[in-house]
C-alpha positions in Angstrom: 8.7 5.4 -9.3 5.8 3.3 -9.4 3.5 3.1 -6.4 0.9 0.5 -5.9 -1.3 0.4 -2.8 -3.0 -3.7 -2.6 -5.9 -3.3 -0.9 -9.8 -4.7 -0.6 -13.0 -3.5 -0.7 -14.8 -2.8 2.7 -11.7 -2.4 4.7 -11.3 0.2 7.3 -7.5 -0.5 7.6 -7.2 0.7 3.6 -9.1 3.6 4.4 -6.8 4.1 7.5 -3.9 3.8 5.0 -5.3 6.2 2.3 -5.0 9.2 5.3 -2.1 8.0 6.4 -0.9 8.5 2.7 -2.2 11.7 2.5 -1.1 12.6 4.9 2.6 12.2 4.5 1.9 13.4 0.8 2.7 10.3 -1.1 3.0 11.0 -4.8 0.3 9.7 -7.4 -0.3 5.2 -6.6 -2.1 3.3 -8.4 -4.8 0.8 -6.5 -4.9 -2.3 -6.7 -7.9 -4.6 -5.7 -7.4 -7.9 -4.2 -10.8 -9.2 -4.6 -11.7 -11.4 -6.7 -7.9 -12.0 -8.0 -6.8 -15.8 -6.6 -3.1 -14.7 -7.1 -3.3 -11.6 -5.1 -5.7 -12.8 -2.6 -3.1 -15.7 -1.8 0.1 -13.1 -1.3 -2.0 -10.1 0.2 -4.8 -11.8 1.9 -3.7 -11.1 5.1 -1.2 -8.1 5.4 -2.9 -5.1 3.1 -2.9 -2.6 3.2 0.4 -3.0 1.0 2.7 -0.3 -0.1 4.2 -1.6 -3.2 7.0 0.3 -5.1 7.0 -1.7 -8.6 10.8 -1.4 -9.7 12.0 -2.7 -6.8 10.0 -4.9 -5.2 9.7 -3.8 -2.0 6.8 -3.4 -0.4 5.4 -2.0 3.1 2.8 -3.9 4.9 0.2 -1.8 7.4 0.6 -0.6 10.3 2.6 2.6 9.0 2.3 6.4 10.1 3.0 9.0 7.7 7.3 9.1 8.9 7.4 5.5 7.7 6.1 6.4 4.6 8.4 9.2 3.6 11.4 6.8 5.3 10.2 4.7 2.7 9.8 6.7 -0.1 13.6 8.3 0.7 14.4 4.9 0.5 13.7 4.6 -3.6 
């Protein structure tokens, strides 16, 4: 499973998010910067932080707590 976390630079939400990760012990993600990238800007602008699990597509948007996380982990 491939885990990609969209998020931006100086944003307390993503920070908020990386805890929340932690917290509900998230295997390795990559991140991904939407700064500076038209494309992602335009689909991510206004929901990251963004879960994004690669192979499937699907994706979830902040707010989440840790349980919503592992739901959506269980989910892959």
């Amino acid at each position: 499973m491939t885990l990609i976390l969209f998020q931006r630079d100086d944003c307390p939400l993503c920070d908020q998010a990386l805890a929340v990760l932690a917290a509900a012990r998230v295997p390795e993600f990559e991140t991904r910067w939407i700064d500076d990238d038209a494309d992602l800007e335009a689909r991510y602008g206004s929901r990251v932080p963004v879960l994004h699990e690669a192979e499937s597509g699907r994706e979830l948007d902040w707010p989440f707590d840790p349980d919503a996380a592992r739901a959506f982990l269980a989910r892959a």
